[in-house]
Structures are given as C-alpha cells and as structure tokens.
C-alpha positions as CSV (number, residue, x, y, z in Angstrom):
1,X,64.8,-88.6,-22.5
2,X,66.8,-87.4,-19.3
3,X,65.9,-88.9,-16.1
4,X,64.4,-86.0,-14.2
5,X,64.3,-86.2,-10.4
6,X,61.7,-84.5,-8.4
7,X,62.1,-82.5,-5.3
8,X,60.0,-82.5,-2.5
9,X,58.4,-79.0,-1.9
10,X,57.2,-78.0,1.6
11,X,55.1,-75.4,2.9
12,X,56.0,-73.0,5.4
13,X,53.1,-71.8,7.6
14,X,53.8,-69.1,9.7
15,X,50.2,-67.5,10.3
16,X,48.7,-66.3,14.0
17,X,45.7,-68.4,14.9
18,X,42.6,-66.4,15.3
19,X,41.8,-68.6,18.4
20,X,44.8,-68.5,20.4
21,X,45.2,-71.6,22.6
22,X,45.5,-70.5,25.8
23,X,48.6,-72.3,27.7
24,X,49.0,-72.6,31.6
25,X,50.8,-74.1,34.4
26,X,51.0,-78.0,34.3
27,X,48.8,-79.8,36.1
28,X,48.3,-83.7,35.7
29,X,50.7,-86.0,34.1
30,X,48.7,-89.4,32.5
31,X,51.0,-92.0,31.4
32,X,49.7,-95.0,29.1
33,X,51.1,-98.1,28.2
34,X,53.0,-97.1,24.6
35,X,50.7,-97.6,21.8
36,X,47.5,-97.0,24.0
37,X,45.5,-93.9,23.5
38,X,43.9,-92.0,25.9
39,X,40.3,-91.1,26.1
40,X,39.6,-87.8,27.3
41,X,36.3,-87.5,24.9
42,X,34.1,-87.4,28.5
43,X,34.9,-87.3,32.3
44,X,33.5,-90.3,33.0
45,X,35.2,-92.2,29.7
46,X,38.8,-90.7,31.4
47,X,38.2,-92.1,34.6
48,X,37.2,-95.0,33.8
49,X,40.4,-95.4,31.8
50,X,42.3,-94.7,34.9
51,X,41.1,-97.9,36.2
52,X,40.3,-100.1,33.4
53,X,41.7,-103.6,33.3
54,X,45.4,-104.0,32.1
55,X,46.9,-103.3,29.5
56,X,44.6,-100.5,28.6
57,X,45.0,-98.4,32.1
58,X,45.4,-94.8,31.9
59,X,48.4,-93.9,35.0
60,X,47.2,-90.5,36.8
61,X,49.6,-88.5,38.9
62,X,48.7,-86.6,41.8
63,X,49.0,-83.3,41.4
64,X,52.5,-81.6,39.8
65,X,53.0,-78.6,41.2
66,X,56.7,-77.5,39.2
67,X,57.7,-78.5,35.7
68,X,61.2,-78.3,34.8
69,X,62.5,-78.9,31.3
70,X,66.1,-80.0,30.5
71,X,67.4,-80.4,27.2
72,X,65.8,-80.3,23.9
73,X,68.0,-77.4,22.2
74,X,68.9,-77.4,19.1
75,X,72.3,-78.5,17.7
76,X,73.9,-76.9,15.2
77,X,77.3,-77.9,13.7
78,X,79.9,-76.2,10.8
79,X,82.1,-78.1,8.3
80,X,84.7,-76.2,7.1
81,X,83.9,-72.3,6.6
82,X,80.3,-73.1,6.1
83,X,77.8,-71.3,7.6
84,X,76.1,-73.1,10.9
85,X,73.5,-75.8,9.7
86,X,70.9,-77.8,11.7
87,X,72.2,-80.9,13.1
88,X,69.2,-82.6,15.3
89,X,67.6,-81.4,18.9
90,X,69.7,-82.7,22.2
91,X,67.9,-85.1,24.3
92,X,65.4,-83.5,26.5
93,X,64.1,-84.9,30.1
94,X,61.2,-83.2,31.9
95,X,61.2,-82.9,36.1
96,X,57.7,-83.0,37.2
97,X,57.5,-82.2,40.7
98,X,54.5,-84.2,43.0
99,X,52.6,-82.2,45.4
100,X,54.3,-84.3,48.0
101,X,56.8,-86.9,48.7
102,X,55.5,-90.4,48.7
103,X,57.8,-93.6,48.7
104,X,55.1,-95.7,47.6
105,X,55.0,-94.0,44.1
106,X,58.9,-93.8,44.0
107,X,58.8,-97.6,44.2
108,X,56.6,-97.9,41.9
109,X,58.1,-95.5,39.2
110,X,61.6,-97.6,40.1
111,X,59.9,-100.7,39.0
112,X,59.0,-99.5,36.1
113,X,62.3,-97.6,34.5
114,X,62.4,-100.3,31.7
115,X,58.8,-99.8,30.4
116,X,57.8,-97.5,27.8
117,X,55.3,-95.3,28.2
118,X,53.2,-92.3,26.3
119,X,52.5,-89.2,27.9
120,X,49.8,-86.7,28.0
121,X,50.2,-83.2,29.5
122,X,46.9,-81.3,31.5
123,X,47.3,-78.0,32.0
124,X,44.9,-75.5,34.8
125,X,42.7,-74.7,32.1
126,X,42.2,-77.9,31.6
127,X,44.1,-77.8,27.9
128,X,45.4,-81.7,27.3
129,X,49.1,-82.2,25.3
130,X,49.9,-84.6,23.2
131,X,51.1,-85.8,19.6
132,X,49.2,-85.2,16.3
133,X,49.3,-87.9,14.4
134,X,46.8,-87.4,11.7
135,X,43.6,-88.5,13.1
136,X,40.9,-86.8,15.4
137,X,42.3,-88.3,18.9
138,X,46.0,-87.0,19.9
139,X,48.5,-89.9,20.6
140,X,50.6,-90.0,23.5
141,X,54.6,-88.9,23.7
142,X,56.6,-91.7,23.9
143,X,58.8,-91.3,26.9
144,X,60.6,-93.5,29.9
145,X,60.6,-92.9,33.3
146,X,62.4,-92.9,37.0
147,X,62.3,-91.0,40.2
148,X,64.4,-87.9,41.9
149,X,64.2,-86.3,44.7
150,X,64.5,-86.2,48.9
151,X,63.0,-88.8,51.6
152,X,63.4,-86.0,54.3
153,X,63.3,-82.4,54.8
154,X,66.4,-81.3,54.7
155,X,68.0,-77.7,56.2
156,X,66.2,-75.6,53.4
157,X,64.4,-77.8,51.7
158,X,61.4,-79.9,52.2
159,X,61.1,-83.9,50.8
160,X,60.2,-84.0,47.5
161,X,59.5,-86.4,44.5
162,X,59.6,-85.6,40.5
163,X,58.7,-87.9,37.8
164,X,61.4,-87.8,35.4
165,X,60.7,-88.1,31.5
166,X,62.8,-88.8,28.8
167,X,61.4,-88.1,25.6
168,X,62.4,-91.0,23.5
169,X,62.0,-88.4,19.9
170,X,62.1,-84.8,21.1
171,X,62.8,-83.9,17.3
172,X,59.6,-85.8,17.0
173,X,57.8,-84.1,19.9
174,X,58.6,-80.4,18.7
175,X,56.9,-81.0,15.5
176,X,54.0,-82.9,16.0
177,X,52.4,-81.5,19.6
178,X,49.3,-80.4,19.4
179,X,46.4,-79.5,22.3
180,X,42.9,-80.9,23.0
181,X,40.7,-78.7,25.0
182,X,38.5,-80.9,27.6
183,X,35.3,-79.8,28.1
184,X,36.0,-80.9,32.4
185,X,37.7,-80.3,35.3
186,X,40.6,-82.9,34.7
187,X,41.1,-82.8,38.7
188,X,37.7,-85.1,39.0
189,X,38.7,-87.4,36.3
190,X,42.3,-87.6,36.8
191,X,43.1,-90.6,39.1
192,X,45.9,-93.1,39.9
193,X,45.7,-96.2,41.6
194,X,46.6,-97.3,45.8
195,X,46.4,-101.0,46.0
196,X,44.4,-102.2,48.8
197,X,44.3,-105.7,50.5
198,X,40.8,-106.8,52.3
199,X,41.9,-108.1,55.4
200,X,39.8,-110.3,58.2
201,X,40.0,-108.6,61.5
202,X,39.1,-109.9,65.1
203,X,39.6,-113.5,66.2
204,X,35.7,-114.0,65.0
205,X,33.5,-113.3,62.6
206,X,33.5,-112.1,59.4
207,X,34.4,-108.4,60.0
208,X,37.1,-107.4,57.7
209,X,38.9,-103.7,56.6
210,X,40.2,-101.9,53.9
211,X,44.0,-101.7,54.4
212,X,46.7,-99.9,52.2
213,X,49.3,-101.8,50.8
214,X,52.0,-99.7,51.5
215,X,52.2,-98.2,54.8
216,X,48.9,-100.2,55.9
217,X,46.8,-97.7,55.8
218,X,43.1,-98.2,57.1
219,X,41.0,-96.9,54.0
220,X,37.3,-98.0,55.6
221,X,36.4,-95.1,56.9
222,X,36.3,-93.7,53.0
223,X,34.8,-96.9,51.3
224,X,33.2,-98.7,53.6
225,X,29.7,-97.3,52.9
226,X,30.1,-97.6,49.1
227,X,31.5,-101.2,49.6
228,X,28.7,-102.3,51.9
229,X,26.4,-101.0,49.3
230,X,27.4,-102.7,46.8
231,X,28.9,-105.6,48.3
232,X,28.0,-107.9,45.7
233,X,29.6,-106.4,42.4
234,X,32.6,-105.3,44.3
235,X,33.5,-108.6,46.9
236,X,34.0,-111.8,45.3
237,X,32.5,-114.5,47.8
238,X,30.1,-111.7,49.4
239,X,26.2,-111.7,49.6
240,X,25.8,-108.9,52.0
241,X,27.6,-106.6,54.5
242,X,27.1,-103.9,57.1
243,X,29.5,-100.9,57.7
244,X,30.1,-100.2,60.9
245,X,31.1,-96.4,61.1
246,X,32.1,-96.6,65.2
247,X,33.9,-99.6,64.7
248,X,35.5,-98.6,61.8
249,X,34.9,-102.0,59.7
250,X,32.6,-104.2,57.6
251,X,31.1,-107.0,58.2
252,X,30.4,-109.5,55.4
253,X,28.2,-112.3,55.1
254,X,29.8,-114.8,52.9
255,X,28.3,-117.0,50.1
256,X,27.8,-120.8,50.6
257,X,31.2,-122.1,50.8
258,X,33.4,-119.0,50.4
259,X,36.0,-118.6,52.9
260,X,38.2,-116.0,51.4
261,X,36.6,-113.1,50.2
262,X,38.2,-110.4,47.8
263,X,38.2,-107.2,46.2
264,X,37.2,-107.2,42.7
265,X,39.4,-105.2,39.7
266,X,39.3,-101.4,39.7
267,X,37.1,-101.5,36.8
268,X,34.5,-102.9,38.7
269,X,35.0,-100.5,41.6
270,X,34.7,-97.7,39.8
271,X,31.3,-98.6,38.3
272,X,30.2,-98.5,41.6
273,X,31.4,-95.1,42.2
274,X,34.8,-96.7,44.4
275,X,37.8,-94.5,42.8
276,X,41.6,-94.4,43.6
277,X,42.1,-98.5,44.5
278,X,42.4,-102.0,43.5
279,X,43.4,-105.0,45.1
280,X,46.9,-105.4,45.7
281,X,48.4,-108.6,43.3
282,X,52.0,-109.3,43.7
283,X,54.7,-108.5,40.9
C-alpha cells in the first residue's frame, strides 16, 4: 500500500461579529513579570495585583495619553518570476506616551531593559488586550522595555516620557489578540508603585514622616490618617500613633524594645485601603 501523507486543512473565518467590540483610545499599560497573568476578574482582585508581593506584581502606568506603533508590516519577498509570497511580519515597537515626564519612572524602566515582561492594553471604555491562548483568562504579550523622550521643555515641545515596547513575537501577537471587557473603571484599579522610606524627624520623640524616595517627597499629608489608623497592620515595631494634620507628621508609640520602626509590603498596605507605595528596599 502507498504511503499516503495527510495535509493539514485550515479554516478560514471571515464572518462580522454580531457584537462588535467597541475599540478606543489607549489608556493604561499593565506590565507583569512574563509568565504571570493578570487578574482583571474584579476591581478590587486588579489592585490588589498591583501591589501583591513579588514575583506576582501587576506594574500600572500612569496614564498614556498617545500611542504610537512602529513596525509590524508584513514582509513579502519574490524568487525568481514568482508571484510575491508572505515572508514573516517586521519587528514592531509601540511608543506609549506618559501623561507627564517623571525621571523616577525613567530610572526605573532603564533598570529594567533586560527583563521580560507581558503586557496588557486598557482602552477608555475600559476594553482589556491581550493574547488568547485557549483558556478563559487572556495571557499577557511578551514584550521588553526602555525609555524615550525629553528631561526639559524644549522651544516647541514640552518634556515628555514614552514607554517603549518591543514585541518579542508580533507574528504571534497579530494572530492570537483578543479583548476582555472589564466590568470597572480601570482608572480606580489601575495603580503603580512610589517607594517610600519612613523616616524619624525632630531631635526627639518618636514623630516620623512619609518621605518619597525619589525626589523626597513628603507623602503624610495623604497617608497619615490611614497609617495612624491602622498603625499596627501597616508599621512593623508600632502599637499606636497619632497624626498630626498641623504638623504634618505622625507620632508612633513603639513596641517594647523596637527602635526602628518600618513600613510593611504594599500588600499589606493596600488591605488597609493605603494605595500607590511601598517601602523603599535597595536594588
């Protein structure tokens, strides 16, 4: 009997939805460590992602206000007098413009131009991008990173800083996105994180503040309440405090033989209702 070979046969779907996805302007860019997915089943499940414990943080952008694609055309190439045939998609990297310049989140893209990430897309009607990849949750796109962009205002132009993506499988990308509708406003769930030092003010006592690590910052005046309420699951070495809204500052009272009080992890914060920081560790 002749060896008979068989050949694969593929579909061809070209059919109109009846419930047309509604695309819109980028939003928010979330970045996960590769091979993490993101959970956008709830609000509160998304931002508590964005700042759960390492490695399985969810990285929120503030917000992009430009999107500019470059690449990701198709190739085509001729042997011969043959006709054109396909011959792969070029490599593709998306600009995505930050509401404003910040050299704190430049640094912190440039430190991480060797890792590799997957990225998720939000657009204004709150429609979420990402990869298909055959079960109920959408995977990220693999991607790297690194920053572009202007410290200062120039003549004509203002400062400015885009997050740079390059797609790591655009081929890849162009077959398999697909779009999650969330059922919330991604701007109250979206968040990325400042890192914060506590530090002991005052020659005295045990009044401390909440201080920005880059640029130094004083962040009380937004968490001091919160913190003072719920000094005990958020401060390490703390029984009690007081927030001092004229003074700015909170004063602790410390546990029996704690000297050094600090901040707990983000995921502990947030529980607490304490979004946007964690303490500052260094690299």
């Amino acid at each position: 009997m002749a060896r008979i070979r068989t050949c694969a046969s593929n579909s061809f779907a070209t059919g109109k939805s009846i419930c047309e996805i509604d695309y819109d302007k980028i939003k928010y860019l979330v970045l996960t460590k590769h091979g993490v997915k993101l959970d956008y089943d709830t609000l509160d499940s998304l931002r508590a992602q964005c700042h759960a414990d390492l490695p399985n943080r969810a990285y929120g952008f503030p917000q992009i206000v430009n999107w500019e694609p470059n690449g990701g055309e198709v190739q085509t190439s001729q042997v011969g007098y043959g006709p054109n045939v396909y011959n792969g998609v070029s490599a593709r990297t998306d600009a995505f413009t930050i509401d404003k310049y910040r050299h704190y989140l430049r640094a912190e893209i440039l430190k991480n131009v060797d890792e590799e990430f997957d990225m998720y897309l939000i657009d204004a009607k709150n429609n979420l991008y990402g990869l298909n990849d055959g079960t109920d949750t959408l995977a990220g796109v693999p991607v790297t990173i690194y920053p572009s962009g202007n410290d200062h205002p120039g003549a004509s132009d203002k400062a400015s800083l885009a997050v740079n993506v390059a797609y790591v499988d655009v081929e890849d990308y162009m077959i398999n996105l697909d779009v999650a509708p969330l059922g919330f406003n991604a701007r109250t769930a979206v968040y990325g994180l400042m890192p914060v030092t506590l530090e002991k003010v005052g020659s005295s006592g045990n009044n401390y503040k909440i201080v920005e690590y880059y640029g130094k910052g004083d962040a009380t005046a937004k968490y001091g309440e919160l913190i003072a309420s719920n000094v005990a699951e958020v401060i390490t070495g703390a029984t009690a405090a007081t927030y001092d809204a004229a003074g700015n500052q909170l004063t602790l009272t410390l546990g029996s033989g704690s000297s050094t009080p600090a901040l707990k992890p983000a995921s502990a914060l947030e529980k607490k209702g304490i979004y946007g920081i964690e303490p500052y560790t260094a690299s």
